[in-house]
C-alpha positions as CSV (number, residue, x, y, z in Angstrom):
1,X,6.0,-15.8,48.0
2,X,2.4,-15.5,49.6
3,X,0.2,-14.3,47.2
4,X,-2.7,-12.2,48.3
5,X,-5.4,-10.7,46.1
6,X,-8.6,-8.0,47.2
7,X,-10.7,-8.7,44.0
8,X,-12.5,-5.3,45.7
9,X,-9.7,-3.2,44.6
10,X,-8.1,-5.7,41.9
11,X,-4.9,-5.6,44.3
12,X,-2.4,-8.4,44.0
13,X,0.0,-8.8,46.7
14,X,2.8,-11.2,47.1
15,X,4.4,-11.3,50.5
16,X,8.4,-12.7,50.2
17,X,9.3,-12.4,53.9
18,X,7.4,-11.2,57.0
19,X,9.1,-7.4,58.9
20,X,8.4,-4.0,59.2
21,X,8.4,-2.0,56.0
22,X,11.2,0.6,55.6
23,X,10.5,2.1,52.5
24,X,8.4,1.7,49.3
25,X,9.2,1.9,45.6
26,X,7.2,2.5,42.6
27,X,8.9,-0.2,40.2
28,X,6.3,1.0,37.3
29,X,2.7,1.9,36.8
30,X,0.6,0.6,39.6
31,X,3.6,-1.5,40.8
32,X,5.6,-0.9,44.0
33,X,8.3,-2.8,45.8
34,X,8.7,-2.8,49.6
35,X,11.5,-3.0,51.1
36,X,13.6,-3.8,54.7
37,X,16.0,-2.1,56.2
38,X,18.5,-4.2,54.8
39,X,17.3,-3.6,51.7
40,X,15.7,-6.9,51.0
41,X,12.4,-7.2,49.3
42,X,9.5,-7.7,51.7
43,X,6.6,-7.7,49.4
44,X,5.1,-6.6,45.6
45,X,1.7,-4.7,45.3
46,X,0.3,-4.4,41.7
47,X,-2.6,-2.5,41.2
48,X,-4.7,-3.7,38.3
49,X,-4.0,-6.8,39.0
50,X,-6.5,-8.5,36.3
51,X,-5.1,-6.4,33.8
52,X,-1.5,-6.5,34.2
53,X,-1.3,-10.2,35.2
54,X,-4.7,-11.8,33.2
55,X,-8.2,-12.6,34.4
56,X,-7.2,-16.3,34.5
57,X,-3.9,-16.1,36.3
58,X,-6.0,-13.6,38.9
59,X,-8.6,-16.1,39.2
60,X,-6.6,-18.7,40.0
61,X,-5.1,-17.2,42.6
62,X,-8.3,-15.7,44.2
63,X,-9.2,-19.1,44.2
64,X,-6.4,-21.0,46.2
65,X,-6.9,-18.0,48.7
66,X,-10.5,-18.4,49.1
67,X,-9.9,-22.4,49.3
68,X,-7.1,-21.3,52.4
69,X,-9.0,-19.4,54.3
């Protein structure tokens, strides 16, 4: 999975495969699956990010990203 973080919005986003979108799911609070036609998981958006996963974990992550770019 590609991670992907906005530290604007506190969004965390992990990509698991690249296609079009067929449907979204609200797993929980703040957290919704995406899915394929086929049903497989495309990507996971959790709002809160900070929150729900820790500062640190976030930070690491925004990190690595800014490193990437």
């Amino acid at each position: 999975m590609k991670p992907s973080y906005d530290p604007d919005a506190d969004v965390l986003y992990l990509l698991a495969r690249k296609g079009p979108i067929e449907k979204s799911v609200e797993a929980g609070p703040g957290i919704t699956l995406e899915y394929d036609r086929k049903g497989c998981v495309v990507g996971l958006e959790i709002l809160h990010a900070s929150k729900v996963m820790g500062k640190g974990i976030i930070a690491s992550i925004h990190a690595r990203q800014s490193r990437d770019e």
